[in-house]
C-alpha positions as CSV (number, residue, x, y, z in Angstrom):
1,X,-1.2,35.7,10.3
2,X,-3.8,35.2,7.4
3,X,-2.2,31.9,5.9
4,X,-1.2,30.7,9.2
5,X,-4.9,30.9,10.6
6,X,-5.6,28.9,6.9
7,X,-3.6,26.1,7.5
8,X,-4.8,26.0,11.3
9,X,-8.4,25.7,10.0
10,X,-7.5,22.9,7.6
11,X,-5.6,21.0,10.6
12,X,-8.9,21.7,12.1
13,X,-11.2,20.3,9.4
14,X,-8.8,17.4,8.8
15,X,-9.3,16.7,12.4
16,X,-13.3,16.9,12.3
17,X,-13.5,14.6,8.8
18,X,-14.5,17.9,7.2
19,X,-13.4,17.0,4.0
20,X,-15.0,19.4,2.0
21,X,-13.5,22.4,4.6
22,X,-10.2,21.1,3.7
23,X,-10.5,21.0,0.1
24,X,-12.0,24.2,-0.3
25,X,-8.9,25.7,1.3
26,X,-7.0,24.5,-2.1
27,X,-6.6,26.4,-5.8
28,X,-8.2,24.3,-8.2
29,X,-4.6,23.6,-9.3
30,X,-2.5,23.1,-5.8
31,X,0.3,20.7,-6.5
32,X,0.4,18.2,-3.8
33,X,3.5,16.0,-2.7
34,X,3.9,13.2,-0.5
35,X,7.6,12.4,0.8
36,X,9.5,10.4,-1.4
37,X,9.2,6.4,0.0
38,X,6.1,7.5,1.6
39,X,3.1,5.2,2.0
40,X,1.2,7.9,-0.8
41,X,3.9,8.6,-2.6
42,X,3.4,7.8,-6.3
43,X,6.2,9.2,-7.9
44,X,4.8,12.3,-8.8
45,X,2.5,15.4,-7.4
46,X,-1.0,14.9,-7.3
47,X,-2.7,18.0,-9.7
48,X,-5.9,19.4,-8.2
49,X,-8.2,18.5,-4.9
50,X,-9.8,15.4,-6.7
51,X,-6.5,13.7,-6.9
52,X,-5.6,15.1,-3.4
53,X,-9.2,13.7,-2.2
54,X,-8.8,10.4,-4.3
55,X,-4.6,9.7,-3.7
56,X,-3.8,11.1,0.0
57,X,-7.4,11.3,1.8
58,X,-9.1,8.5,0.9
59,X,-5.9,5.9,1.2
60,X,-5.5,7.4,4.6
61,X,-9.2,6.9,5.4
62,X,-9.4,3.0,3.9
63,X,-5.2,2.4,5.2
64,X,-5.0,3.8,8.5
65,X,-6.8,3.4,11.9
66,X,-6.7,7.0,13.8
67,X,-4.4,8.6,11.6
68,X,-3.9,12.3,13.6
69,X,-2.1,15.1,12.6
70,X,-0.4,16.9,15.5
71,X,0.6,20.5,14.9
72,X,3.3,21.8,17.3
73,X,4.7,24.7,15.7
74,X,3.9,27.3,12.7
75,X,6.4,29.3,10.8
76,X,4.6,32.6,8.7
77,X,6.7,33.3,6.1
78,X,3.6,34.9,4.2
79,X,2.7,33.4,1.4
80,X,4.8,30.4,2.5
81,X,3.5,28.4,6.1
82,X,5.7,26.4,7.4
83,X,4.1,23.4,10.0
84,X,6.3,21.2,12.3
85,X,4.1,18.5,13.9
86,X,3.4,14.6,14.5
87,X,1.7,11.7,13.1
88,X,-0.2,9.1,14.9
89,X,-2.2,5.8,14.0
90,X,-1.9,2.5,12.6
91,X,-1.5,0.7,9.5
92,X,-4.8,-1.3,8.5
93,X,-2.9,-3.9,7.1
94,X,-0.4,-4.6,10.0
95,X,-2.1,-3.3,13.0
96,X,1.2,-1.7,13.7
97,X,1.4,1.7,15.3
98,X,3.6,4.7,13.7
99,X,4.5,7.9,15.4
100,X,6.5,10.3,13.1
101,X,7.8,13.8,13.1
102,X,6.6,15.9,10.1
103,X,7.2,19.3,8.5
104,X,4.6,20.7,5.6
105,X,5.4,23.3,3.7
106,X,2.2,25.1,2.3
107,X,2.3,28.0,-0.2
108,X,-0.4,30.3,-0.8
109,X,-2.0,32.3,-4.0
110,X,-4.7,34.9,-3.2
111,X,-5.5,33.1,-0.1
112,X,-5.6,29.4,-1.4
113,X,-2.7,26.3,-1.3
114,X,-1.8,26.3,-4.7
115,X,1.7,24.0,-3.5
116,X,1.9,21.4,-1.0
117,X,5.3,19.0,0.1
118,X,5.5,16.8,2.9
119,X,8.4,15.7,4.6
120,X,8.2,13.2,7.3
121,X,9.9,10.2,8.4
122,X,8.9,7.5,6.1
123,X,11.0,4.2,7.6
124,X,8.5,4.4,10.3
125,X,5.6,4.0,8.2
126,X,7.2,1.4,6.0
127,X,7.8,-0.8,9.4
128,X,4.5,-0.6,10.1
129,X,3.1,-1.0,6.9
130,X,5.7,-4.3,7.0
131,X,8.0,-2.7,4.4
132,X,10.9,-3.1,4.0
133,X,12.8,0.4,4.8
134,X,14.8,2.5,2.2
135,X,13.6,4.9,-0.4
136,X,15.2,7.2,-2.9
């Protein structure tokens, strides 16, 4: 369970604001991707844990209002970790309160992320960003 206990201890950091313990779990080159039509998403995977740090982390820190990430189940597939889970918070902007189902799929390279994809369900962030729903 050696990836497994990996992406419990960045659910960990990510739940202490341990930044740096998060990045450091990631290959200088992880691909990162945000659902399509979600609040992040910018078309295209962000390269590297400064883009991760300065497109996801940071928007999440200066958009949201206790955004939680809930892990409920793990999948080991080895060097691919599957995690089913929930989001929690508000939007800044709206006030309004989300409360979506996710799955990340995390794959690993000598012990670091080197590819990241989330799915979750982005019409309920959109309604409480005030969005209009849809997506690709």
């Amino acid at each position: 369970m050696g990836n497994v206990n990996v992406v419990k201890g960045i659910y960990d950091a990510f739940g202490k604001g341990d930044v740096p313990g998060v990045l450091g779990a990631l290959d200088p080159k992880v691909e990162w991707g945000e659902a399509e039509g979600f609040l992040f998403d910018v078309g295209k995977k962000f390269i590297g844990p400064d883009e991760v740090l300065q497109g996801v982390f940071m928007r999440i820190v200066n958009e949201t209002t206790d955004f939680t990430v809930h892990p409920e189940k793990f999948i080991d597939g080895g060097d691919c970790v599957v995690s089913l889970g929930r989001y929690s918070g508000s939007v800044n902007s709206t006030g309004e309160k989300f409360g979506a189902q996710y799955a990340h799929v995390w794959e690993f390279r000598d012990g670091k992320v080197v590819w990241f994809q989330q799915y979750t369900d982005t019409g309920q962030f959109q309604k409480a960003a005030g969005q209009p729903a849809g997506g690709v």
